[in-house]
Phi, psi and omega in degrees: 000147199282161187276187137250180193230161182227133153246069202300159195221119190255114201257109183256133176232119168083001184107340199240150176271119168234151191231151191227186178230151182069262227129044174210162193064059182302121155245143178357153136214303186209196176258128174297314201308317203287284192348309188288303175311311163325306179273341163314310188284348182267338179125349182299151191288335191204149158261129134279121176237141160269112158240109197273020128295349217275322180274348168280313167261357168100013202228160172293134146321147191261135175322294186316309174276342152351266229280002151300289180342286169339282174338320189253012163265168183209021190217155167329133168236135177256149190235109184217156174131114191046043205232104211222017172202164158278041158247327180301310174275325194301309196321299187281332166331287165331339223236325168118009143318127153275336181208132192272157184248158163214130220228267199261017156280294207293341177285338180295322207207108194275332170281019183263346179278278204298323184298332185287297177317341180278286166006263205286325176110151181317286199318329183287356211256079182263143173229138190250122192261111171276081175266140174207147181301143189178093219063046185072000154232199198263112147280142168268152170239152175235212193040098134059058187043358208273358195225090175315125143298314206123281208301170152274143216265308165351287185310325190267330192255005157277304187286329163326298169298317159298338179287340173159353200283107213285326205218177163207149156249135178251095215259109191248129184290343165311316197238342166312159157052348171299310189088013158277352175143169178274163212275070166310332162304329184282298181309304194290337154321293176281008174247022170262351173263350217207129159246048172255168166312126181250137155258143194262129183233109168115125158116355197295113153233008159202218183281313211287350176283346177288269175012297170299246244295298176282343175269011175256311197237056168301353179267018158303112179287323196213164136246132190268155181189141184251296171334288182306313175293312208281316149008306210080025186296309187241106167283142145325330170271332161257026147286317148309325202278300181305286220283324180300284161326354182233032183064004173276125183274105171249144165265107192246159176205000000 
């Protein structure tokens, strides 16, 4: 049986990991590099980095802390945050990402999904969607939330996948940073379209929302979380440990 994955997620401004709520009032929380090295040792199954400004100011994701970060994990990395070319992907590839995430590039330029998949392989090619309700249906939004698309999110993580995109994170702005739990609605829209790994991203504020989230949506691969983990609300191991214990198949150690 395939396991699920807890992911922790490092929303990088500047050098430093900061987590907002809605995606808006950010504040400090740590140095990513120690951060990472922390959850490496502890069990998460996969790390994420963000640098959630790179698409807002118009700038490359920054390296320099890539390739620390890299350096110190021993677990799968996803990279994402201003990767708007396939130079863009070479860059961070290079920097020691196993999978580039891609957000408001693919939105500029939708053939940017499939020119990665051929490159790089399905798997490396994640696509991240930042969705929120809006007049009753799910909109993407980009910059950092900060920008109605328009598009239907549903829609856009359907045509993604046929174009190549190996994985989807589905990031819902409704439910960041609240702690109520995860969007299941939302989430369960989009894994009626697709059949790759969905990862559920917003809203985690304790054990009984994993619980939830994979006994409602097995077909939900991981949940992603930022707070709650850098906090300590929630250690990783005894959330694996609880998720285990309710019949959820975790890689525990």
């Amino acid at each position: 049986m395939i396991t699920k994955r807890i992911i922790p997620c490092l929303d990088v401004k500047n050098g430093r990991v900061v987590k907002g709520v809605n995606f808006q009032g950010l504040s400090d929380v740590s140095d990513p590099v120690e951060l990472a090295a922390r959850y490496s040792a502890v069990g998460a199954d996969e790390l994420v980095f963000y640098d959630i400004t790179a698409s807002a100011e118009g700038r490359a994701l920054f390296t320099d802390v890539l390739t620390k970060v890299a350096s110190t994990v021993f677990i799968p990395l996803t990279v994402g945050g201003g990767i708007n070319t396939l130079a863009d992907f070479d860059r961070v590839l290079k920097c020691g990402a196993d999978k580039v995430s891609v957000n408001s590039g693919a939105i500029r330029d939708p053939g940017l999904i499939g020119e990665a998949a051929r490159r790089y392989g399905d798997q490396c090619v994640v696509l991240s969607v930042d969705a929120k309700r809006v007049n009753g249906s799910y909109h993407v939004f980009a910059k950092g939330g900060r920008e109605d698309t328009g598009l239907d999110a549903i829609e856009w993580i359907r045509r993604g996948v046929a174009d190549g995109a190996g994985e989807i994170v589905l990031n819902s702005i409704d439910t960041d940073g609240v702690k109520q739990g995860f969007d299941l609605e939302m989430l369960a829209a989009a894994c009626q379209v697709v059949d790759v790994p969905v990862i559920a991203s917003g809203g985690a504020g304790g054990i009984q929302d994993f619980v939830t989230l994979f006994k409602t949506l097995p077909r939900v691969d991981a949940g992603l979380a930022a707070s709650i983990f850098h906090f300590g609300e929630v250690p990783i191991p005894e959330l694996k440990r609880a998720l285990a214990a309710q019949g959820v198949p975790m890689r525990l150690i």
